[in-house]
C-alpha positions, 0 to 999 in steps of 0.5 A: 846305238853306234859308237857315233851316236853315243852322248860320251863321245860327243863333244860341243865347244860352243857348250858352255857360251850359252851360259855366259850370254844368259849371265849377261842379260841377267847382270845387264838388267840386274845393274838397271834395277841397281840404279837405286843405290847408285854404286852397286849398278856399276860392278853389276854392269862390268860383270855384264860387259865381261860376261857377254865378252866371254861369250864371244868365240874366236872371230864370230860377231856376238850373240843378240842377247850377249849385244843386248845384255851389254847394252843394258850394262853400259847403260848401267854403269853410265847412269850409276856413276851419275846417280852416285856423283849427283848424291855425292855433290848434293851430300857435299853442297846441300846445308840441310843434308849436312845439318841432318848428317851432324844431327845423326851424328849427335843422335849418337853422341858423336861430333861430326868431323869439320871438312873444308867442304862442308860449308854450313857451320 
């Protein structure tokens, strides 16, 4: 083995790119299935965005898994806001949702606080 062969002296910069762009894929369909709970999609989602932008060296175009992994991370991100302004809104405007919110409260032997949002005294 010559010193030119020699795994000690061989140096790759584009090593550790593979890594980041598997993150990506990984924290873009984590932030999909994540839609349930509505918030935890997005942070998932943002790590994936800066994961696939990690990946990316100098001026060459992005990796297709690093493309798709921020695809799948806008696209969770985007439908986890919705999901969490829907159950804000409903949580805000539906009596019934406030009726049992103020049954748990008193479950518990608490009085819920009166906010003017809460229209169903």
């Amino acid at each position: 083995m010559t010193p030119n062969e020699s795994n000690y002296n061989s140096y790759n910069p584009d090593k550790g790119r593979h890594s980041f762009e598997t993150a990506s894929m990984v924290m873009g369909i984590l932030s999909l299935l994540l839609l349930c709970t509505g918030v935890l999609s997005i942070p998932a989602g943002a790590l994936g965005i800066l994961f696939s932008l990690l990946s990316k060296k100098g001026k060459n175009p992005l990796n297709p898994m690093a493309v798709l992994g921020m695809v799948f991370s806008i696209i969770g991100i985007v439908a986890g806001a919705a999901v969490t302004a829907y159950a804000v809104y409903e949580l805000l405007t539906d009596p019934s949702i406030i009726e049992e919110v103020r049954q748990m409260y008193a479950r518990y032997g608490l009085e819920m606080p009166e906010y003017p949002v809460f229209y169903g005294n």
